[in-house]
Phi, psi and omega in degrees: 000308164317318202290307174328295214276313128002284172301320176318297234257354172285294185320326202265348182240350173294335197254335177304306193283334192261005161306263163026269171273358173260353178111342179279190220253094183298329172296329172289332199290295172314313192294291203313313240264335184296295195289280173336315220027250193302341187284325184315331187308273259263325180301326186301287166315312222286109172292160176201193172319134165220198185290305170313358176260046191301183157187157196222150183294156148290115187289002193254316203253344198090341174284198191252140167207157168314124179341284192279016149305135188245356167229131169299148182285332188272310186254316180135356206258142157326124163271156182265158192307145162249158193282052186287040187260340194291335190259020202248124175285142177267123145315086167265000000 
């Protein structure tokens, strides 16, 4: 039974990491990794959303297009330059 809830409380910090590295909400990370068990491993790999993938509305159509787009994908209009220096790791 220790061995169970051991392993349980592993799966739970395994989803805690993997929470983390993608940038989310560490207690869903624990919950997921809590609910899931054994599946948390897989939460670890999994691609998903991370901080690089922003994306920002078009001010002509409204839709989503990619940070660093300088024309919408949807209507064709110009984007005004956007501040991707904030999703840019900085190099010292």
């Amino acid at each position: 039974m220790f061995i169970l809830i051991a392993l349980w409380l592993l799966f739970a910090l395994i989803g805690l990491a993997a929470a983390q590295k993608k940038g989310f909400s560490p207690v869903a990370g624990v919950l997921g990794g809590l609910l899931l068990g054994p599946l948390s491993v897989l939460m670890f790999f999994v691609s998903g959303v991370t901080r690089n993938d922003r994306n920002r509305k078009c001010p002509h159509c409204a839709e989503f297009v990619k940070a660093e787009a300088t024309v919408c994908k949807h209507c064709h209009h110009e984007l005004p330059p956007a501040l991707i220096e904030q999703y840019k790791p900085s190099i010292r």
